[in-house]
N, C-alpha and C positions, 0 to 999 in steps of 0.2 A: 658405976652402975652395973649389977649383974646382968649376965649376959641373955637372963631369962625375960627380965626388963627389957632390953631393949629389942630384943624380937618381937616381942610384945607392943613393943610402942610402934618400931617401925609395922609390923600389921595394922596397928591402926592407921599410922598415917596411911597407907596402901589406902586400905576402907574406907578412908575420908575422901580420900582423890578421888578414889571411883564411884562416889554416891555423889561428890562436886560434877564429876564430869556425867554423869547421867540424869545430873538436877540441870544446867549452866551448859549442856551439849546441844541440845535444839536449837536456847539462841544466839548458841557460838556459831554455827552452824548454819540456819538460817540470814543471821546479819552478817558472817561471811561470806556467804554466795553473793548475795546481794552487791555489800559491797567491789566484790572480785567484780561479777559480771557490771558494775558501773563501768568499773576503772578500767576491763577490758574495751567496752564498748566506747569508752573517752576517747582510749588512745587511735582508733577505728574511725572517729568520723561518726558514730554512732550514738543516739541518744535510747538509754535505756530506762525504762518505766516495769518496774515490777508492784504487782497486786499486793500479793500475798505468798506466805513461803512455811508451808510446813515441814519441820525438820523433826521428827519423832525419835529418840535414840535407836540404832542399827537398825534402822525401818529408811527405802526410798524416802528422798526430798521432794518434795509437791509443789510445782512453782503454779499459783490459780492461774495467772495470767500475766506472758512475757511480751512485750511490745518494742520490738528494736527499728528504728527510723531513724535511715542517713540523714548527715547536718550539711555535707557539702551539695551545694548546687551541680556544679561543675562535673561531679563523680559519678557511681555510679548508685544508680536512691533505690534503696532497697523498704520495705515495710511489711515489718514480720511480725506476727502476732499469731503467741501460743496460750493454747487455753489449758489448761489442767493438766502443764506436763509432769510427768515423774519419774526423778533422775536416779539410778540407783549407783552411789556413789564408791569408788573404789579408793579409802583414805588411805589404806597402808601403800599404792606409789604417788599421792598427796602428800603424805605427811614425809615420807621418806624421801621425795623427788626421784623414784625410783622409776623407769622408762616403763613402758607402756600404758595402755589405755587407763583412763582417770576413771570414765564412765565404763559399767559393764550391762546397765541395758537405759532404756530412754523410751518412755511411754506418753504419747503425746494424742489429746481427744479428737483438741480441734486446731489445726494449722491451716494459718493464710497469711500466703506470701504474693510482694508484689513487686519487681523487678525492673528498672526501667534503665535503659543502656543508650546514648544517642552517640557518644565518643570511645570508640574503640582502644585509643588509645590512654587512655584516662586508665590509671590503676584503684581497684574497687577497695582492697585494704595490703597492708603492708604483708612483707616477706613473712617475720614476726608474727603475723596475725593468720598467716597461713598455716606455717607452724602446730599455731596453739588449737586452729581451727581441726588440725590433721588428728590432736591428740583428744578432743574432745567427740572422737566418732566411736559410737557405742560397741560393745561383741553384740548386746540384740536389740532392735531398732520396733517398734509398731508404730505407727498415724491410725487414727481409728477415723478421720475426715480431713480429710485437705482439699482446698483450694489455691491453686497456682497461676499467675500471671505472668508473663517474661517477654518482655518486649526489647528488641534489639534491631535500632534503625527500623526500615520497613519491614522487620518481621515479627508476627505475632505466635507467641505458643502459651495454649490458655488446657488447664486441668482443672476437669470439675468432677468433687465427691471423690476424691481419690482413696484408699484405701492400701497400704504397705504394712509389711511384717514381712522380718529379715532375721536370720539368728545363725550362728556357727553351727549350733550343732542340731539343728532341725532345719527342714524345708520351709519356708513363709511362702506366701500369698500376696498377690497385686491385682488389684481391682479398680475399674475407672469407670465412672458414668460418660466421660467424652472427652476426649482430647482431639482439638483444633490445631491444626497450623496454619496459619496465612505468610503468603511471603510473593515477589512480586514473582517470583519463576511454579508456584506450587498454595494449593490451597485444597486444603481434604479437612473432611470430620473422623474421626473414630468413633464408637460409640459402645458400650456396655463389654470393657478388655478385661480378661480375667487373665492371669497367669503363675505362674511360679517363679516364687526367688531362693537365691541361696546365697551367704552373705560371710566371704571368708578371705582373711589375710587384708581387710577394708579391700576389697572386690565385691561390687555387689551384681547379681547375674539376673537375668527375666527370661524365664524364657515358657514355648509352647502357650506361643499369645496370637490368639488369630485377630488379623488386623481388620481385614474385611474377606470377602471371597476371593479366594487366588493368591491372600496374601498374606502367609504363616510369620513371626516371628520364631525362628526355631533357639535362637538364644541371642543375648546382647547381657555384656561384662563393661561395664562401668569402674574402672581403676584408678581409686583415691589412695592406692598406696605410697605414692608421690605428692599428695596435696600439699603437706607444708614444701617441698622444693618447688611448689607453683607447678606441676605437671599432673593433666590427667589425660587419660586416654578411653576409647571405647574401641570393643569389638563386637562383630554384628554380623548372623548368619538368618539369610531372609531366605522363602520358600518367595518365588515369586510368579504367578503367572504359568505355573510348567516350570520354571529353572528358580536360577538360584543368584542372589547376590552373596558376594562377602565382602566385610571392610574392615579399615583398620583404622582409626583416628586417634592421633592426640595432639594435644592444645599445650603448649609450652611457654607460659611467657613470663619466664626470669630476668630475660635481659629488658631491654628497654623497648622494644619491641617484641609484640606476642609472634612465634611460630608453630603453623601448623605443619603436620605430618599425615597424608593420607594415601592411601591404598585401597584399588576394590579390584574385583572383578565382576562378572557378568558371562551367563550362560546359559543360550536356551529358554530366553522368555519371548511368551506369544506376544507378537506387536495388538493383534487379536483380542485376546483378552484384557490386556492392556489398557485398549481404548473404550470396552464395553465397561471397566471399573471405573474409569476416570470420567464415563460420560460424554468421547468427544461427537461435535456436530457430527464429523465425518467417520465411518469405521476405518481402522486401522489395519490389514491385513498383513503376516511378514513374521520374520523370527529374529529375536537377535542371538543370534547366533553366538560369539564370544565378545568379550572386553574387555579390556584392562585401562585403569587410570592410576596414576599417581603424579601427589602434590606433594612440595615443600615448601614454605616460603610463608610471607605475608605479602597478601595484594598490595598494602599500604609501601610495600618494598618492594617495587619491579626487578630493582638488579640484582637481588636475591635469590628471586622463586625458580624451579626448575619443576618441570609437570612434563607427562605425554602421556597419549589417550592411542589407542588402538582397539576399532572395533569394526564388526562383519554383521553387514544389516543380509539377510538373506531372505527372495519371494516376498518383497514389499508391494503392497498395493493399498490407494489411495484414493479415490475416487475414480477417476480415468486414468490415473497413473500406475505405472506397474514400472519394475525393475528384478530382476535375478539376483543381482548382487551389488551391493555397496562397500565398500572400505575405505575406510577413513584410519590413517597412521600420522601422528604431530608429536612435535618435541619444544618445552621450552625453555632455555636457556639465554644464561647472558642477552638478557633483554632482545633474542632473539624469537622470531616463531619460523619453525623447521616444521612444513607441511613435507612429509617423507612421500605421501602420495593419497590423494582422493579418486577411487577406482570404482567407474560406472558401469555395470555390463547390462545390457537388456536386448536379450537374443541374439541379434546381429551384430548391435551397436554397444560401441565399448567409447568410454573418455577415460582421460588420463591428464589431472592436474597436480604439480610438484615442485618446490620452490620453499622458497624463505622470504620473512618480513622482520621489519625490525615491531618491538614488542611497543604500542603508542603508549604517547605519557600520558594521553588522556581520555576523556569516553569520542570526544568528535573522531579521535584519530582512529579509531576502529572502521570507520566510515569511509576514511583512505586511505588507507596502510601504503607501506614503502613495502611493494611486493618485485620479486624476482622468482620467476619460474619458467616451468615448460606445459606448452598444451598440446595434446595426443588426442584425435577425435578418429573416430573410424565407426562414419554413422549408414546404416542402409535402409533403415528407417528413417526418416526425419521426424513424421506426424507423431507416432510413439514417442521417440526421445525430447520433442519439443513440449510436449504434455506433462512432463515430469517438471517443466516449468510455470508449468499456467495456462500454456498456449493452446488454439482449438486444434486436434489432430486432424480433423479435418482440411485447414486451414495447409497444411504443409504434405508434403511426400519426398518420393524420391533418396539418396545416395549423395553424399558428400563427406569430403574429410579435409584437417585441418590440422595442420602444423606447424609451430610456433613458439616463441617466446616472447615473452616482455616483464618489461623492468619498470617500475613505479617510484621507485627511493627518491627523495626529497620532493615529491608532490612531484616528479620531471618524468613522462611516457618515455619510454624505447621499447625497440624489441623489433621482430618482425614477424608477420601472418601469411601463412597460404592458403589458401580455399580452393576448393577445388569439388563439383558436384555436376551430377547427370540425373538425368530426370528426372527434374527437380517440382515441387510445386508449392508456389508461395501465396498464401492466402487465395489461394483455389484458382492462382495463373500458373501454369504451365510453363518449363522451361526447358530446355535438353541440355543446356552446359552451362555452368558456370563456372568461370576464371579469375580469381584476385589473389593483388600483392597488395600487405600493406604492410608500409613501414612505419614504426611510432616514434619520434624525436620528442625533446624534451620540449619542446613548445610547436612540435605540429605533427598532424598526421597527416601521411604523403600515402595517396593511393595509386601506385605505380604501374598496377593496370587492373581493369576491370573488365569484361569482357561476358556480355549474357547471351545465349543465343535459345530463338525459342523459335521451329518450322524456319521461313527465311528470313526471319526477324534477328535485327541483329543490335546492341546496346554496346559502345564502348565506351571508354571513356580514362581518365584518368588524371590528377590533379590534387593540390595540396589544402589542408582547414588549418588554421591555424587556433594553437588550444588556450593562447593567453590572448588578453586584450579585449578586441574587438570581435574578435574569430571570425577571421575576414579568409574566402577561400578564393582558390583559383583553380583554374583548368578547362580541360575543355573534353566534350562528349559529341556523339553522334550514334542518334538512332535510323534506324529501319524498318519500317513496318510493311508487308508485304499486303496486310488489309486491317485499318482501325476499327473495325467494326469488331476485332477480337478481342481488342481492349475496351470500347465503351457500345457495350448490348444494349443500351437505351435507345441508339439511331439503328434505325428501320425504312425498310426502300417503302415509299411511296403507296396506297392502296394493301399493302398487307404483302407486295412483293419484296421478293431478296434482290437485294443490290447486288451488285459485284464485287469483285476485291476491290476499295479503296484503299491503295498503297501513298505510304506517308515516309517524306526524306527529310529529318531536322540536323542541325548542327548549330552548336552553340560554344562561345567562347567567355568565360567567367574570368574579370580582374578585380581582384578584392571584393566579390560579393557583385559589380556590374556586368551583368549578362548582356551580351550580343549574340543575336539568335536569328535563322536564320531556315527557311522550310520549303518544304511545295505537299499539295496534296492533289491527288489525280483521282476526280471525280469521274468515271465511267462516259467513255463518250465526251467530254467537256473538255476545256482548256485547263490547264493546273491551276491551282488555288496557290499563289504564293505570297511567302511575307517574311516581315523581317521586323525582328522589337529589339529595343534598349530600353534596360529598367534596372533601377540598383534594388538588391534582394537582400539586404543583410541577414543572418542570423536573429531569430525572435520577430519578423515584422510581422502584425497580425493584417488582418484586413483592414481593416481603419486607416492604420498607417501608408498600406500598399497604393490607397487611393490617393492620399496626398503627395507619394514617390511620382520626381520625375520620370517621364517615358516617352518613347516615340516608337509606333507601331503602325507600318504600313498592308493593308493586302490589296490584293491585286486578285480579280476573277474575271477575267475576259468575255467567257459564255458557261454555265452551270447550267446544265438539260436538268430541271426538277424532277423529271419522270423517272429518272434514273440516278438522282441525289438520294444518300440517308436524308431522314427524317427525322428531328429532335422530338418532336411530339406523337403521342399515339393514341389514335387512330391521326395518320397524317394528315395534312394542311394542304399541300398543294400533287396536283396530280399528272402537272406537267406543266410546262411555261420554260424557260431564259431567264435566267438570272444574269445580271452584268454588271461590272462598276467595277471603281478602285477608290480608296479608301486610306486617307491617312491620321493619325491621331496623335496629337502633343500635350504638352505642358502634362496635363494630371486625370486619373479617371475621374476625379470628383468634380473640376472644372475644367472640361478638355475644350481643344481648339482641335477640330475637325473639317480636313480640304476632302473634295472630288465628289463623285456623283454614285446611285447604284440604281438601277433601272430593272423593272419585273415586265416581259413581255409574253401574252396570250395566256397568264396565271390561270389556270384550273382548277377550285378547291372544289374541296371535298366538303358537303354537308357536315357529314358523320365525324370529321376531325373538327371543322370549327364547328364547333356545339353552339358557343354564344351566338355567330351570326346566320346567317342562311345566305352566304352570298355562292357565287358556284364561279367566276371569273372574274378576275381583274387584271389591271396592267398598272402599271406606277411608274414616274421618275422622282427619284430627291435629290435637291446638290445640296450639297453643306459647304458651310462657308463661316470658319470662326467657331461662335457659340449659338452659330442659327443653323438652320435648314431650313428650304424651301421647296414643298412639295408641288411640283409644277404641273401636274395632274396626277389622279387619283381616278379609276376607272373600276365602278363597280358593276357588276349585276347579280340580280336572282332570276328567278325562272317567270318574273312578270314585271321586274321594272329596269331600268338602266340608269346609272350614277353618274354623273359627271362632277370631280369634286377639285377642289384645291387649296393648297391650306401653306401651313410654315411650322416648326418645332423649335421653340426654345428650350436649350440643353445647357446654357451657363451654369448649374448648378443642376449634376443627376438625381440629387434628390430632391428636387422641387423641375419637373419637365413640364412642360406646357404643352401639349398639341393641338393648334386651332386648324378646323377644317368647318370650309365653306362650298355650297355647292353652288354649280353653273345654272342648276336650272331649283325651281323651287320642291322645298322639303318641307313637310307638316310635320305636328305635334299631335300623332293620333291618343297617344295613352289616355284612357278615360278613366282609371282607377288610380286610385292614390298606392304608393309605392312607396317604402322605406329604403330600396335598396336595387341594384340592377343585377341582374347575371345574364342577359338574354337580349339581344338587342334586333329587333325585327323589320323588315322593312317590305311594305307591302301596297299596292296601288292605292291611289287616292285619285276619287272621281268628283266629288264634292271638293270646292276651295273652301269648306267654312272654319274649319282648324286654324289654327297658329301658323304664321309660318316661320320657317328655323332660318336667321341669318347665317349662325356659326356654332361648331357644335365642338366641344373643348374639354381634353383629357388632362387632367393634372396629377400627380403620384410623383413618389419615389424611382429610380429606374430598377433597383435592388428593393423594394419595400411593398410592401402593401399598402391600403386605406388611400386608393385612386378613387378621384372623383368624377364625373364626367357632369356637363352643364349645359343646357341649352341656352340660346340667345334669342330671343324673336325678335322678328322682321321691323314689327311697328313701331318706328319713333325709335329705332336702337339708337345713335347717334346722340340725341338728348337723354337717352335714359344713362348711356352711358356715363353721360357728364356729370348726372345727377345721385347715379348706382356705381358702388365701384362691380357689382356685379353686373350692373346693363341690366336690370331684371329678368335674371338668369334664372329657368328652372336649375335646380344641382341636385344631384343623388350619388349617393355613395355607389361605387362596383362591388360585387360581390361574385364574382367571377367563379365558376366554380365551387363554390364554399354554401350555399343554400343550395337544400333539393327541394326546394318549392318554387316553381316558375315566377321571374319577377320582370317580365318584358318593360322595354322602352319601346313603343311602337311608332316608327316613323313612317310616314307615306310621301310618294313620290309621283310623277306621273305613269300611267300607266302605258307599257310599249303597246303603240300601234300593230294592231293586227298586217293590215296590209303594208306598213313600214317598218316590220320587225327585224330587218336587213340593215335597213338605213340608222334605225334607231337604236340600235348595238353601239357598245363602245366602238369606238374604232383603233383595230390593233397599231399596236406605236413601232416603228420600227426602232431596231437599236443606235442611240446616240453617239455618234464617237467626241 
């Protein structure tokens, strides 16, 4: 064939192929994407669903709508759905397999993606698929609407209306209606972010993005230059507050475990401002001054990771709390934590704590670390430095310092403490020294001496707790008190006058928690008040329990001049009189067995203290015996009648007391109004017999409780009534003692003391019984 022929023919064939490939190129084109991105998405875990797919000869590909949704449960479930994207394809390194980018730009209407992550260690798609993921990232990128969802464990990061355009060789644009984080350390909105990107060597950059007030993005580099070897990283230069963060991240996880890599700093932001963008309850005043952190590792791998943190908190203040300077310097390594040192300065007062823990295997053991350290205290404030913990400054003062160590490893104390302070004050008592040693053992703390001294008051004491078990203590103390009225302001002398020093001598000896104890108190003028108790005290015993703990408790008061005793109550009770007796008590408070007698001779009260009675003198004897007593006179008067009374007290159970009293000579039932309840109980002459008369008149209550009742008994026919009433046709009214301010009398009448026998007809004073 000549050779004019076959140039000829082969032109045509050319001609042919290229009007085949321009007719037969769409849906070559189209049904290979298609099928590619099936059989990508197969190999992935991924089911993929495509619309529709416009493929126009050398014109972008138009995918209407791409829908990719993970198949494994287990993984990571992703669901992505593109609307009208358009891929502008690069066939000559397709056809050629020639390296770089397939896509050279990527136009997308509307994306929404949604992201759900619960196992960290779960790999999302293979090595392979990262790869291919690396090579499918465009030179220019636009989203004209995105919505993003990504949730990982408890944290949530949510994008709404987003807006991106990224290109080499122009500047794009970044826009957001709001981006959310929630996370259990952090929770903030953004709202309406504009910024700039620049999008080069697959580095994609944002920056001059104001985040809120104070709080600039000046740039952030996002690096998928690495994506197919499974590595990306971020950098990030923040305006923060007055200063500035910078950091450095990347996320590596090739091998079988993911590792991170981070780096920041910190400089110069207002604690201040800080607190008025976050909204806290409390302002935050203070600088942080410098910082530095860095990480390696995965959490998931303790004996890996290696971190330390150094930072200088400077002029913190916090409510009542103030501090000059904080620093905090830690290292972590080989499952260790190396606290290099935490430095407190606040004016005077400086601490100093430093040491190592081992790194816990789990969340409880943060709770007790195996620590070993040193403590440096040098405080001359106290109220100041204890405020920085919570405490009222009022509440403390005073100079003390403290030097020490101790060892915590395997859950076992050591170590030893010295204390040492002057004028001191603790919860608003007063001290002028205090002295302690304590030593720590692995199963006890030994307080080797303690020693308080406040005026001529004096506290020692010293003695072992033990930290396993039962924690059962021992040892033994002894105070001094040169007058108690400095520790309990509630007793007050008599009539509104001051008593004198009452000085108090105790000494007690504790064997596993059973105290023997041991005292006297020297009431002005008087014979000493002394006594002596046994009672086991364990660790945790509430009141309930205490009452059912064995005990034996004797005192002993020879003569007690009232006129010149404190007072528990105020305005006082008695205004002068003898007090006498002695007093022993067994088995239990709650059902005690109580020996000997206590006798009230020429008692004097005071109107204005006993508010409920009106009486102005009495005398008394009771002896007890068991779970009774028997009141063997009872001596009252007021300024117009005289009592002669006597009665018994069943105490078998304190909270059910009985006290029946009966009088010598006879008692009427004046009250003519009806009454729900008593506070007030009166007694006033009776000249007419036509009233009731009162056989026996009877207290019943709790001895710790309220809701006593008080009951009259009349005269007539008691003995049968009794037979037939378990109350004996008892008036009863509830006490209300105090507790109503509207007057609610019980009126009782008595005879009235003779004028001309007002001498005779006086109690008559009892002399003391021995």
């Amino acid at each position: 064939m000549p050779s004019k022929n076959r140039l000829f023919l082969l032109s045509g064939l050319v001609v042919l192929l290229a009007v085949l490939a321009v007719a037969f190129a769409p849906f070559a084109v189209s049904n290979g994407i298609r099928l590619w991105i099936w059989w990508a998405a197969k190999q992935e875990g991924f089911i993929a669903t495509i619309d529709q797919i416009d493929a126009s000869f050398l014109r972008p590909v138009v995918i209407r709508q791409l829908h990719l949704k993970s198949t494994r449960e287990n993984a990571l479930r992703v669901d992505l759905t593109a609307t009208d994207a358009s891929v502008g394809l690069n066939f000559k390194h397709i056809l050629l397999h020639m390296r770089g980018r397939i896509i050279h730009s990527l136009s997308i209407r509307e994306l929404r993606v949604e992201v759900h992550r619960t196992d960290p260690n779960v790999r999302a798609i293979t090595r392979r698929g990262w790869a291919r993921l690396q090579r499918l990232l465009p030179e220019d990128l636009s989203i004209a609407n995105s919505e993003i969802r990504v949730e990982n464990g408890p944290t949530l990061i949510l994008l709404r209306r987003g807006i991106l355009s990224a290109s080499e060789t122009e500047a794009g644009r970044f826009n957001a209606a709001e981006i959310m984080i929630a996370s259990p350390w952090l929770r903030q909105t953004f709202s309406q972010l504009r910024g700039a990107t620049h999008w080069e060597a697959n580095r994609l950059t944002l920056g001059g993005l104001t985040l809120s007030r104070g709080l600039d993005l000046q740039s952030a580099t996002a690096d998928f230059s690495r994506l197919g070897k499974q590595r990306v990283g971020l950098q990030f230069d923040l305006d923060v507050f007055g200063g500035k963060i910078r950091g450095n991240v990347s996320h590596e996880w090739r091998s079988q475990h993911s590792n991170w890599k981070i780096a920041g700093g910190a400089s110069d932001i207002s604690m201040g401002q800080t607190s008025d963008a976050f909204g806290f309850a409390d302002r935050v005043d203070g600088l942080l001054h410098a910082a530095n952190f860095t990480f390696r590792g995965n959490l998931a791998e303790p004996d890996h990771i290696t971190a330390s943190l150094w930072g200088e908190l400077t002029g913190l203040t916090w409510r009542n709390r103030t501090a000059e300077a904080i620093m905090l310097g830690a290292a972590v390594y080989n499952r260790k934590i190396e606290l290099q040192q935490l430095y407190i300065r606040q004016k005077n007062n400086q601490f100093v704590l430093s040491g190592d823990a081992a790194f816990p295997t789990n969340a409880s053991g943060w709770l007790s670390p195996d620590f070993r350290g040193n403590i440096s205290a040098s405080i001359d404030q106290l109220g100041d430095f204890v405020a920085l913990f919570g405490a009222d400054p009022d509440d403390f003062a005073g100079k003390i310092t403290i030097e020490g160590a101790m060892d915590t490893r395997d859950r076992k104390f050591g170590g030893h403490l010295a204390v040492e302070g002057a004028s001191l004050t603790f919860f608003k008592t007063a001290i002028d020294s205090l002295t302690a040693e304590l030593n720590l053992r692995p199963a006890e703390l030994e307080v080797e001496q303690l020693e308080i001294k406040r005026k001529n008051d004096l506290l020692s004491g010293q003695g072992k707790i033990d930290l396993s078990g039962a924690h059962n203590y021992s040892g033994t103390f002894e105070a001094q008190a040169d007058d108690l009225l400095d520790y309990f302001p509630s007793f007050r002398g008599s009539a509104g006058k001051r008593v004198n020093h009452v000085p108090a001598d105790v000494q007690a000896t504790i064997n596993s928690g059973k105290w023997d104890a041991r005292g006297a108190i020297q009431v002005p003028d008087s014979s000493p008040i002394s006594f002596t108790a046994n009672f086991p005290l364990p660790f945790g015993t509430d009141w309930n329990a205490f009452q059912l703990s064995p005990l034996n408790v004797t005192i002993d008061f020879p003569s007690v001049f009232l006129a010149k005793a404190p007072q528990l109550f105020h305005p006082a009770i008695f205004q002068d009189g003898i007090l006498s007796g002695s007093i022993s008590l067994s088995e239990t408070l709650q059902h005690p067995r109580i020996g000997g007698d206590v006798q009230l001779i020429n008692g004097k009260l005071s109107g204005d203290g006993w508010t409920s009675f009106d009486f102005t003198e009495a005398g008394s004897r009771i002896v007890f015996a068991g779970n009774r007593a028997s009141v063997e006179f009872l001596n009252l008067a007021t300024k117009d009648v005289d009592l002669s009374l006597r009665g018994e007290i069943d105490f078998e159970d304190i909270n059910d007391l009985t006290i029946r009293i009966s009088g010598a000579t006879p008692i009427f039932d004046l009250t003519s109004t009806q009454i729900d309840c008593v506070n007030k109980i009166k007694i006033v002459p009776a000249v007419l017999m036509l009233a009731p008369a009162v056989a026996e008149f009877e207290l019943r209550g709790g001895l710790f409780k309220s809701g006593w009742t008080a009951s009259l008994h009349e005269a007539t026919d008691f003995e049968s009534l009794a037979i037939s009433d378990p109350d004996g046709g008892a008036r009863r009214f509830p006490l209300c003692l105090g507790t109503s301010p509207e007057e609610k009398t019980l009126v009782l009448g008595a005879l009235p003391r003779s004028e001309t026998g007002a001498e005779t007809s006086r109690p008559k004073k009892q002399e003391k019984r021995r």
